[in-house]
N, C-alpha and C positions, 0 to 999 in steps of 0.2 A: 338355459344359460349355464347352469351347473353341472348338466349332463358333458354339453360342449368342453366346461374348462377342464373336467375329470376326464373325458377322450384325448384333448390338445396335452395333459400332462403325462396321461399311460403312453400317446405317440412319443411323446418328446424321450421319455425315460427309455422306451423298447429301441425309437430309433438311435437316441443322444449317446446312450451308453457306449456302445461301441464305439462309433466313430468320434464322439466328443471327448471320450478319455484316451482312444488312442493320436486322437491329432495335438493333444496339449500333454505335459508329461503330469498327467494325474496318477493320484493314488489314494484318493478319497473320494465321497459324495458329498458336494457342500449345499445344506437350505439353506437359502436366503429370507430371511424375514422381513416384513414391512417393517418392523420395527429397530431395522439395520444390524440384527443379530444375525449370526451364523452359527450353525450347529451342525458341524461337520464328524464324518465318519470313516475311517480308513476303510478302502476296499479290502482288505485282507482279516477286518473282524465285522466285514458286515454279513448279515444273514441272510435278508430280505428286505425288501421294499415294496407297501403296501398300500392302498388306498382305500381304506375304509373308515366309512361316517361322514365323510367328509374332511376326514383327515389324512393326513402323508405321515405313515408312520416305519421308521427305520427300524429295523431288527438287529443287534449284534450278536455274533458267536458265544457269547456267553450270557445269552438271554434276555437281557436289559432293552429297551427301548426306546426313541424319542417320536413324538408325537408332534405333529404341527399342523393346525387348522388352516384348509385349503385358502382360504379370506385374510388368514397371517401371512400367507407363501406368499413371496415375489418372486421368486424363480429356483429353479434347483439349476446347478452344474458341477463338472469333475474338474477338480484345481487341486491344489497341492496342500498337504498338510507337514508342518514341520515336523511334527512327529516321528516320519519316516523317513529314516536314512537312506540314498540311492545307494544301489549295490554297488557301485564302480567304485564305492572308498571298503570293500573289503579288504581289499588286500593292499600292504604298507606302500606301494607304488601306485597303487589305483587305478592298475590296468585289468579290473575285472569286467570280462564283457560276458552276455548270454546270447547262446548263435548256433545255427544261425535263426534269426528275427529277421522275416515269417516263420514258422517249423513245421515241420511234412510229419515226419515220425520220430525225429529227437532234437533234444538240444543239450548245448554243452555250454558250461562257466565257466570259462577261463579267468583264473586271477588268485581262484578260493586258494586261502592259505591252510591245509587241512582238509580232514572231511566234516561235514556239517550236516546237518538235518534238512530237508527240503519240504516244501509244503508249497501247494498248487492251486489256488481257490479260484473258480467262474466270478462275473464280474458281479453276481451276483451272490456273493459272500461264501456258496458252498464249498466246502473243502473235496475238493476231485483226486488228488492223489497225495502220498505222503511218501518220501524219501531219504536217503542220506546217499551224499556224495561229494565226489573232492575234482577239482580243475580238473581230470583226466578222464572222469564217467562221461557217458552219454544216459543223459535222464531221458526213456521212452515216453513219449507223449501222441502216440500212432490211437492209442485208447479213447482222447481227447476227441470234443466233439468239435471244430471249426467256430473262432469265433476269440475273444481277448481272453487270456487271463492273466493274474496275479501271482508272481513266484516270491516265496518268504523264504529267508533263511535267517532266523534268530528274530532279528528286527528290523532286518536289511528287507524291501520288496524293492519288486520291477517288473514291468509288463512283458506280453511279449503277446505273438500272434499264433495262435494254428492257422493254417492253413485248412 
């Protein structure tokens, strides 16, 4: 039985990830606990996600962890955290958009006011590329391997698709 729920949780995470955070506008991982807590994690400082002992335990980019026993878990899913700002209030009108969403081999920000620092993390917390640029660059993402990720700039994220 414990085999089972440990398989039904790695399916749910390998298959959920993608398609559940790109169908809802996530930018977190939220556990759910039986005991009605949540202990959420933005996708842009997670590391990893792990299933050992029996436990589900989250990694963030700056090393720290949260642990929760598989018998505490009611469900994991990708929802939103306040935390994170949507990028479209970059800019004082809030016509910032990133495009195109899907991306082949770039994408571009229209809105940024300035140039700004860019950071690219997999939906698994890794950081994949780091940059700077302003509403006019085309950020290459041809390197990217197919599949979601996460674009930061300062404390602004928002998803986006390779192709």
């Amino acid at each position: 039985m414990r085999t089972l729920k440990l398989a039904m949780l790695v399916m749910m995470l390998y298959l959920g990830c993608g398609a559940a955070a790109w169908a809802v506008d996530a930018d977190a991982v939220l556990l759910h606990k039986t005991d009605a807590t949540v202990a959420s994690t933005l996708f842009s400082n997670l590391r990893k996600i792990t299933v050992t002992g029996g436990n589900v335990v989250v990694t963030t980019t700056d090393g720290s962890s949260t642990s929760v026993a598989m018998s505490d878990l009611s469900f994991i899913n990708f929802g939103t955290s306040s935390a994170v700002t949507k990028l479209t209030s970059m800019s004082s009108d809030g016509s910032a958009v990133v495009f195109p969403n899907p991306a082949d081999s770039y994408i571009q920000i229209k809105g940024l006011n300035g140039t700004y620092s860019i950071s690219i993390y997999g939906v698994d917390g890794a950081l994949v590329k780091t940059t700077s640029a302003s509403s006019e660059d085309q950020i290459d993402v041809s390197g990217l391997a197919g599949g979601l990720y996460i674009l930061k700039v300062n404390n602004q994220a928002v998803k986006f698709r390779k192709l």
